[in-house]
N, C-alpha and C positions, 0 to 999 in steps of 0.2 A: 593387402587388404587394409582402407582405413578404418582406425581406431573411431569407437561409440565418440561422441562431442563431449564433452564434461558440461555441468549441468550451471547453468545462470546462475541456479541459486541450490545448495549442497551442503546442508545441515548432517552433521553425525555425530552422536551418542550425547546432544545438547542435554545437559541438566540446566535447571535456576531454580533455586530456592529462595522465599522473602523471609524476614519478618527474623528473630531468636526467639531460643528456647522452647516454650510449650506452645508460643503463637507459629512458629517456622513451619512453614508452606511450599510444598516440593510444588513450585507452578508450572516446572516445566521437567519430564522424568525421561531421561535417554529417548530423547527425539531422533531419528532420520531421520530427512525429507529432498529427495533431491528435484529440482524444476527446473526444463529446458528451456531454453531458448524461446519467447514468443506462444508460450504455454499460458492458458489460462487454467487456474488451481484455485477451488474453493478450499474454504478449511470453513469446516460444518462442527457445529457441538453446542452443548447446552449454555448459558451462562457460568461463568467457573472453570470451566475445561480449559483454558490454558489458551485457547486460538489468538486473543487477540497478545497477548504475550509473545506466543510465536511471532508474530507479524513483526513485532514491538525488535527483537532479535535481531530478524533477518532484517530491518532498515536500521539496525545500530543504534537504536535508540535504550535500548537494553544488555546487558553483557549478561552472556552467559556463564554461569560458573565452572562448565567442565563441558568437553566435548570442541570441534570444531563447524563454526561457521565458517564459510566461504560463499561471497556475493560477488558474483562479477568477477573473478578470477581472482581476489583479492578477500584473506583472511582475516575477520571484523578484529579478532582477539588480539591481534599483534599492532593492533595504529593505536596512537594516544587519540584522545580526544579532538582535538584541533583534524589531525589528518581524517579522522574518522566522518567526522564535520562535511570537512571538505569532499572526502569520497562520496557520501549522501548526496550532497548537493550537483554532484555529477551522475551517477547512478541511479537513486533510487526517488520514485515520485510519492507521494503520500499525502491520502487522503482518507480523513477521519469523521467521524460518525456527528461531530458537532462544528465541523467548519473550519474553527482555529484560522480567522480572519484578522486581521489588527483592525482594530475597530476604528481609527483615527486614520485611517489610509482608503483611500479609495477604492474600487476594484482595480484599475490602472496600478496603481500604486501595489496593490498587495501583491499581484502576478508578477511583477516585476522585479519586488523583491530576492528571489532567488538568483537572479540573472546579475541585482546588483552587487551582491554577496561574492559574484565568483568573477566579478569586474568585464562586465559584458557593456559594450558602450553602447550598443542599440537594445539596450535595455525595455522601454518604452515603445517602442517600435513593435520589438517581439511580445511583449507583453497586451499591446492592442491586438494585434492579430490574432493571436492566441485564446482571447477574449470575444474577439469576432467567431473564430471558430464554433465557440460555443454556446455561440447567441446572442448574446452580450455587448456587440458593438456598440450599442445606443447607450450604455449605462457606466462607460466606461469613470466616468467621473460620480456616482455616485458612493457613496460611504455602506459599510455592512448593514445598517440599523435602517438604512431608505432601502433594500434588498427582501426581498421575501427569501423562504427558507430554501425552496429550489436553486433560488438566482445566487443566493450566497454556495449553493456546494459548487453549483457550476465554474463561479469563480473560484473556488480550488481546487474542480478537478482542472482548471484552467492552468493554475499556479503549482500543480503537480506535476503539467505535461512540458509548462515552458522551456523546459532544461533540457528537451526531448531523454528522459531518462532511460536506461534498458529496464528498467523495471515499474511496474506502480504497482501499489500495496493501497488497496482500501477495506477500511473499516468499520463495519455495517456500513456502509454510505448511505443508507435512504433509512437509517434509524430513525432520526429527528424529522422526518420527511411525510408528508399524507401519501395514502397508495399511489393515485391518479401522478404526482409529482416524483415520490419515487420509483415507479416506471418509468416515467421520461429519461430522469437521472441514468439509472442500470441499463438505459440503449444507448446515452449518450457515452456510458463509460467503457459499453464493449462494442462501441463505434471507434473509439478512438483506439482502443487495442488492436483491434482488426486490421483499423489502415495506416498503423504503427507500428505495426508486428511488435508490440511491446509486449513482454511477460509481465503476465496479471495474477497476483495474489490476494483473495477476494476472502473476509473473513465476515460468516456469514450465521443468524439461527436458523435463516429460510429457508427450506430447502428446496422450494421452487427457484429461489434465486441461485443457490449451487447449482443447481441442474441446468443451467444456464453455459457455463463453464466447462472445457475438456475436462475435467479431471473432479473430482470429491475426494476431501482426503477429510477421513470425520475423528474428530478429538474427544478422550473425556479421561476425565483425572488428569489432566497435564500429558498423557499420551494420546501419540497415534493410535487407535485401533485396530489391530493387525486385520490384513485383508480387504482394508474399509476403501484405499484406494484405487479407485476403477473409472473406467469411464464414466461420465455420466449418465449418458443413455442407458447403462447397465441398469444403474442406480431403483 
């Protein structure tokens, strides 16, 4: 009989605290969290609750102070920074609430960056297409600031997917965003999960937009909510 799959992404007993002495903030308090394979996973909670922190963790953009992470078969705690770098840029996609564009590069130019980082000669190549995908053929050459707000996330969820990563992490994505444009966005981005089978971790206050998502896992004080995650549809 074969053995359950081990999970893409497999968080256990994560602490992180910021800040000393009377200011020092338990932001994240004996977390588990494990996500399979091609799982789409809201992390639901108030402002403060810790979600985008968690997210922050599991792409290595944060160490945790105690407990195990594990992304992608491979333990965040144990790489230096360099390997840690480079595991990201293979792994995991990310896309954030305010774009995080180079403002001196074009869309061409920004989506391609990642591909130039990890010495990919068709750089440009995959980074048009990539950009076609998402609508965007025509504007390949323009700069963030000729972009409206839609047209710049698209270009990172662009420049999130070009690595075809096994994971994306987005964070509130249509915060900065009008309704009307943030719907577009949340179909375009659980369009590409869909026919990516990529596992999606979607850190969110909406909760029409969790319920979007197989799974709601709802946060506050820096924990999980015991029992909070369930299907959506339950929700």
């Amino acid at each position: 009989m074969l053995g359950r799959r081990k999970p893409v992404i497999d968080l256990k007993g994560v602490h992180l605290t910021l800040g000393d002495g009377p200011s020092r903030v338990h932001v994240l308090d004996d977390v588990s969290l494990g996500v399979d394979g091609g799982e789409s996973v809201a992390i639901l909670g108030p402002s403060g609750s810790g979600k985008s922190t968690l997210l922050m963790v599991v792409a290595g953009l944060e160490r945790a102070d105690a407990g195990q992470v594990v992304v992608a078969g491979s333990e965040l705690g144990a790489m230096g920074e360099d390997e840690l770098a480079a595991f990201r840029g293979r792994n995991v996609g990310i896309v954030f609430q305010s774009f995080h564009l180079i403002p001196n590069m074009t869309a061409l130019e920004n989506v391609a960056v990642p591909l130039e980082l990890a010495g990919a000669r068709d750089a440009f190549d995959r980074a048009a297409a990539e950009l076609d995908a998402v609508g965007l053929g025509a504007r390949l050459r323009h700069y963030p600031a000729q972009l409206s707000g839609g047209e710049q996330q698209r270009v990172a969820i662009a420049r999130a997917l070009v690595p075809e990563p096994a994971i994306l992490v987005a964070d509130e994505p249509t915060g900065n965003l009008d309704e009307e444009t943030g719907a577009q966005i949340v179909d375009l981005i659980f369009a590409k999960q869909d026919e990516r089978a990529t596992t999606l971790l979607l850190v969110t206050h909406d909760t029409r937009l969790a319920r979007r998502c197989g799974r709601v896992v709802r946060m506050r004080s820096g924990s999980i909510v015991p029992d909070a995650a369930m299907p959506a549809a339950a929700q």
